[in-house]
Every structure is written in C-alpha cells, then in structure tokens.
N, C-alpha and C positions, 0 to 999 in steps of 0.2 A: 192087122196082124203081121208080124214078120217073119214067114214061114220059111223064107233063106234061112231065117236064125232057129228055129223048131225044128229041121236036119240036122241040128247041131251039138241039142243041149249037151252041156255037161264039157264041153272043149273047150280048152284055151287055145287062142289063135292072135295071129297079129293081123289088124284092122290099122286103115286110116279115116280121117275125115278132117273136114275142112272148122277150122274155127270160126265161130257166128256170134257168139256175146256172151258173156260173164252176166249171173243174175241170182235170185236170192230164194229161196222159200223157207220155209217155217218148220223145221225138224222135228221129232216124235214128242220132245220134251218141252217146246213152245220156242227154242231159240230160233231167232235169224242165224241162218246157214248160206254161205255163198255155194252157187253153181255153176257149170259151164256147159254149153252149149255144142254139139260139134252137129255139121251138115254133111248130108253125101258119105254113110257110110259103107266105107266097101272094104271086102273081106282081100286081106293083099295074096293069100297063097292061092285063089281060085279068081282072083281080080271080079270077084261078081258084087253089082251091089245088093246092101243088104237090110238098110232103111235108108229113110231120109233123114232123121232124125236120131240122135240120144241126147239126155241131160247124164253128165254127170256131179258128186260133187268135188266142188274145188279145192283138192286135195294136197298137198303138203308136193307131191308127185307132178303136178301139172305145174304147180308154182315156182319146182326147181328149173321144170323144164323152160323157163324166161314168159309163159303165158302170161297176159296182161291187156286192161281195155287197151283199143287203140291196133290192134293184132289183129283185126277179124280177116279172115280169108285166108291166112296161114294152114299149110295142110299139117294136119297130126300122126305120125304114126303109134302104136300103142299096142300091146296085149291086153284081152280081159277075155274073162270065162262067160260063157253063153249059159245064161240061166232062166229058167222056166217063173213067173209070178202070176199071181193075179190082178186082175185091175177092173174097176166097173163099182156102180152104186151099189151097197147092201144095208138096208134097214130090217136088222130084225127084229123089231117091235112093231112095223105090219108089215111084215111076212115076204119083203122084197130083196129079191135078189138076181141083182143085171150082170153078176159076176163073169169075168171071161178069161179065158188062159191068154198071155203076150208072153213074148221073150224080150229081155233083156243085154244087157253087156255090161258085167260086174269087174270088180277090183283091178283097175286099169294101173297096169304097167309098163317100164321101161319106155316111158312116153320121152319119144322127140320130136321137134318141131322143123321140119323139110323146109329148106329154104328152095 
C-alpha cells in the first residue's frame, strides 16, 4: 500500500522518478498498449518518498518529452492527481473477493526529462 499517497487523495502535485523501461500490456478492449515504467517516486514539494514504483501509459505527453528505450535512469519530473482504486482477485461466481484499496498517480503532466 502506498499510504504517503492515501494523505493525499484527490491532489494534484508535482513528483519525480527515475525512468526503468518502456513495456506493453493488453488494454480493456484486447489491444497491445505500450507502457512506461518510472522508479523512486518521490513527491518534490515535501521531497518524501512515496513508492517505488508506477506504471504509466505511454502517452502522447511522455513521447514529446524525448522518452525512448535506451533512456533508462533519466530522472522525470511531472504532475499527476493522487487517486484512490482497487486492485486484488474477485470472482464472483464462488463468492471471492481479495479486493483491496491502493493509490495511484493519474493523468501525468507537463512532464520533463532533468538532465
């Protein structure tokens, strides 16, 4: 759980993190979706950190910003809104449900790449 970011919900702030690798998964509708990867995120106006990890996807926004394989360890800075989801197994056809609250880091903006 990322309970730095559960203090939070519902703000938009500016975060960095370090770039780790460009990857893919499979979106609602069945396509391949490209992703990206950032490590070490830490919130810049309290300098605390606040995961290890997000995926985001790789968005029109990241792309201007010169990201590309071959980049990894580049640090990011960026704004995005601190938003509450769920995540965990649920089958409800026998009756299971592992569901659990996380936060997240949504609609990432005004992303630049710190040399």
């Amino acid at each position: 759980m990322r309970k730095a970011l559960a203090k939070q919900n519902g703000i938009r702030k500016k975060f960095s993190g370090v770039f780790a690798r460009i990857g893919k998964k499979t979106n609602f509708k069945g396509y391949s979706e490209e992703t990206i990867l950032l490590n070490s995120i830490t919130d810049l106006e309290t300098n605390i950190h606040v995961t290890d990890h997000i995926w985001f996807s790789f968005t029109k926004g990241f792309q201007n910003a010169g990201l590309k394989e071959g980049k990894e360890g580049v640090v990011i800075e960026f704004e995005a809104r601190v938003k509450e989801y769920k995540k965990g197994y649920v089958n409800k056809g026998l009756n299971i449900n592992e569901s659990r609250i996380d936060w997240k880091l949504s609609n990432p903006t005004k992303i630049v790449i710190k040399k």
